[in-house]
RORO-608512 format. One line per 3 residues: their letters; for each residue x, y, z of N, C-alpha, C. Coordinates in nm, 2 decimals. Layout:
BEGIN
A) X:Y:Z:X:Y:Z:X:Y:Z | ...
REM end
This chain:
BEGIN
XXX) 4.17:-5.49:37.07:4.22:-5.44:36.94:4.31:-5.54:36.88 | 4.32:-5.52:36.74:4.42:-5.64:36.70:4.50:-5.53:36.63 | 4.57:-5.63:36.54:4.72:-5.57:36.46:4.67:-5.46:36.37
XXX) 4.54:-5.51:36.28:4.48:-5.42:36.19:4.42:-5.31:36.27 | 4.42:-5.31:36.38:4.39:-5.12:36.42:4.48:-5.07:36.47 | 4.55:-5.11:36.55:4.66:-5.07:36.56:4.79:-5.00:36.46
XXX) 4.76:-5.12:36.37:4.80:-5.01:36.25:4.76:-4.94:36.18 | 4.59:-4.93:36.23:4.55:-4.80:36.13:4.61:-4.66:36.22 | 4.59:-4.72:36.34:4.59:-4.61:36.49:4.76:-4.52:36.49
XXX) 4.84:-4.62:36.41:5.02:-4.57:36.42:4.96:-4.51:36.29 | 4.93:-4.57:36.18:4.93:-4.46:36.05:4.87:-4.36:36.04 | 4.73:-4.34:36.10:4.66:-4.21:36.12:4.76:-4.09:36.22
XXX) 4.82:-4.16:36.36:4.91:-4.10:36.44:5.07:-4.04:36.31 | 5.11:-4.09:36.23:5.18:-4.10:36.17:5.14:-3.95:36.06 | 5.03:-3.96:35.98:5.01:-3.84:35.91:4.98:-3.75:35.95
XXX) 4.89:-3.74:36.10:4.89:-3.62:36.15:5.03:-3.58:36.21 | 5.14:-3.64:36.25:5.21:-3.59:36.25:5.35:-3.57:36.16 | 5.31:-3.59:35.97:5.34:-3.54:35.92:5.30:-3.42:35.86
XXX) 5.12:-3.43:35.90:5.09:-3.31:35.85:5.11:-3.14:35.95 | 5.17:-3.17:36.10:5.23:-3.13:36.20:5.35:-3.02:36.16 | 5.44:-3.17:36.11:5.56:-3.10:36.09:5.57:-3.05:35.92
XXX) 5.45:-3.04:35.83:5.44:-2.95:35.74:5.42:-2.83:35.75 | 5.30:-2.84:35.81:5.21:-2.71:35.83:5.34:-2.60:35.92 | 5.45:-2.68:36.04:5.52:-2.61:36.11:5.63:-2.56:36.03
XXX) 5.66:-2.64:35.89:5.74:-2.62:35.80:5.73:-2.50:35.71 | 5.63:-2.48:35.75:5.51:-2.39:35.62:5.52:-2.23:35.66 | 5.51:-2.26:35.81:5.50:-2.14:35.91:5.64:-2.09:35.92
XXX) 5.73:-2.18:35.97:5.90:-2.14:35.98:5.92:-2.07:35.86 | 5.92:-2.11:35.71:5.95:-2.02:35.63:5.88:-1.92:35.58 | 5.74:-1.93:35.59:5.63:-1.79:35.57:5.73:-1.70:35.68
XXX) 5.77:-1.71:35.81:5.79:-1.62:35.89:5.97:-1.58:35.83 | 6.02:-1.68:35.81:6.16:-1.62:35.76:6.16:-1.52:35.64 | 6.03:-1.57:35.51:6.03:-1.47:35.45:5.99:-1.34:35.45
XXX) 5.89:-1.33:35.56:5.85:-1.22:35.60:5.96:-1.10:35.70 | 6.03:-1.18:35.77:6.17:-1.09:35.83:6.30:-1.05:35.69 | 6.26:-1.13:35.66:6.39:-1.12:35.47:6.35:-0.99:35.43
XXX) 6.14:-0.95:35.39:6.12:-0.88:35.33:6.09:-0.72:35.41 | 6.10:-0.75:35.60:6.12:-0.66:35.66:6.24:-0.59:35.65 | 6.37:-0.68:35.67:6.48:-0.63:35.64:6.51:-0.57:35.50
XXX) 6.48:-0.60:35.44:6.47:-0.51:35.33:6.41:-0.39:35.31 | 6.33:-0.38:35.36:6.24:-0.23:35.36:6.31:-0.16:35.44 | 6.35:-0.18:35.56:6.45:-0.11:35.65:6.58:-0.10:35.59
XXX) 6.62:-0.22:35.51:6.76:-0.14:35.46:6.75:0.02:35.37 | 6.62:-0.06:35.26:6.59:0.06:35.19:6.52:0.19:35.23 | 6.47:0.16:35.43:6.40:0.33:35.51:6.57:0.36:35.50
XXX) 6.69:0.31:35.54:6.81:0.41:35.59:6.84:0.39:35.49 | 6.84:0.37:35.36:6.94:0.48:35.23:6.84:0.57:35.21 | 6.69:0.57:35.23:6.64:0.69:35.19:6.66:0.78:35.31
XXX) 6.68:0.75:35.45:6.73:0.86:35.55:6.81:0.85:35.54 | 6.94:0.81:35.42:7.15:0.86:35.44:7.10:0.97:35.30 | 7.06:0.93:35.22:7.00:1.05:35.09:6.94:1.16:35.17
XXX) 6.83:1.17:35.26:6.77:1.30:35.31:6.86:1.35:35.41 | 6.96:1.29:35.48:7.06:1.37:35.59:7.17:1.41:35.47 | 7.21:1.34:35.36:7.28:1.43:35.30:7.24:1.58:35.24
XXX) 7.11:1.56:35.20:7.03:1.69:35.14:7.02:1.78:35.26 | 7.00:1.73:35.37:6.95:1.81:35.47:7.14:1.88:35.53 | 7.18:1.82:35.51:7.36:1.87:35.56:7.39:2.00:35.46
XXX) 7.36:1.94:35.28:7.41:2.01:35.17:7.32:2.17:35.25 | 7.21:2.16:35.24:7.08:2.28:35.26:7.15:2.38:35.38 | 7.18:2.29:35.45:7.28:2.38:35.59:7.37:2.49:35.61
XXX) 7.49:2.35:35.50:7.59:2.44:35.43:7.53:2.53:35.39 | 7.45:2.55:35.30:7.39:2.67:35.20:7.39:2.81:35.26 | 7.30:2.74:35.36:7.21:2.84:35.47:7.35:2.91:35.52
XXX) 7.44:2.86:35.60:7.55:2.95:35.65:7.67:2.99:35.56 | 7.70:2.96:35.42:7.72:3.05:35.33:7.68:3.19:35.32 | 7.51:3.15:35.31:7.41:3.27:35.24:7.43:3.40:35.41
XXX) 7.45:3.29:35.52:7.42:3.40:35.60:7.57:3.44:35.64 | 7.65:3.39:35.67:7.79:3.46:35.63:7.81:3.56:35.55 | 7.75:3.55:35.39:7.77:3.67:35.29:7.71:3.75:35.35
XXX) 7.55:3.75:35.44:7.46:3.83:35.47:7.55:3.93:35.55 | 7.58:3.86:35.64:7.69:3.93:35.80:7.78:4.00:35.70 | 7.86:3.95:35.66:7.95:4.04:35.56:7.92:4.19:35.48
XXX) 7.78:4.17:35.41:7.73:4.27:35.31:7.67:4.36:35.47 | 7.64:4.33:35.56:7.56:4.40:35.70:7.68:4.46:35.77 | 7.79:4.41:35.75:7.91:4.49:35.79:7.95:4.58:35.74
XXX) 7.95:4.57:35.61:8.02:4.64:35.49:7.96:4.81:35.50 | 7.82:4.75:35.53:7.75:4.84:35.49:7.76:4.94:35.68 | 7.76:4.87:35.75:7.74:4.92:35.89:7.90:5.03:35.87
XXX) 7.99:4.93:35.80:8.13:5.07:35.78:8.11:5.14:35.68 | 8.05:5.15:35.61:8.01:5.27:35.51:7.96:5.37:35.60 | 7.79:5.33:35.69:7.75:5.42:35.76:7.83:5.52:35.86
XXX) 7.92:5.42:35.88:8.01:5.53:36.04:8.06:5.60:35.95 | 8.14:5.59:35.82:8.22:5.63:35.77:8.17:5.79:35.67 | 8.05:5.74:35.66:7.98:5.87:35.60:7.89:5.96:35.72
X) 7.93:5.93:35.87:7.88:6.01:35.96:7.97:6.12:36.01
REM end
């Protein structure tokens, strides 16, 4: 082999291994952006589960309001009955 293949042999060696560290270039950030756009969707799954545990807390409260008045009005009424026996 002489000079002229050998330098075809480093230049061909040379682009495949630019085209190496493209293609691995290419991949590094497809996959960075793809965890960027994961994290984001997961930020945005927990504000919509901190919104539904708040509605779901508010609904609770409600519920033992409503059933506290209930107990109350079931008392009221439970001392009326003794009262009128």
């Amino acid at each position: 082999m002489n000079a002229a293949d050998w330098a075809g042999v480093v230049g061909a060696g040379g682009v495949f291994l630019l085209l190496i560290v493209v293609v691995w270039q290419i991949a590094a950030t497809w996959r960075a952006r793809m965890s960027a756009l994961r994290e984001a969707q997961y930020k945005e799954l927990a504000t919509k589960y901190a919104a539904l545990l708040e509605d779901n807390v508010e609904l609770h409260r409600r519920t033992l309001d409503e059933l506290t008045q209930t107990r109350r009005s079931v008392s009221s009424m439970e001392k009326m009955m003794r009262e009128i026996e």
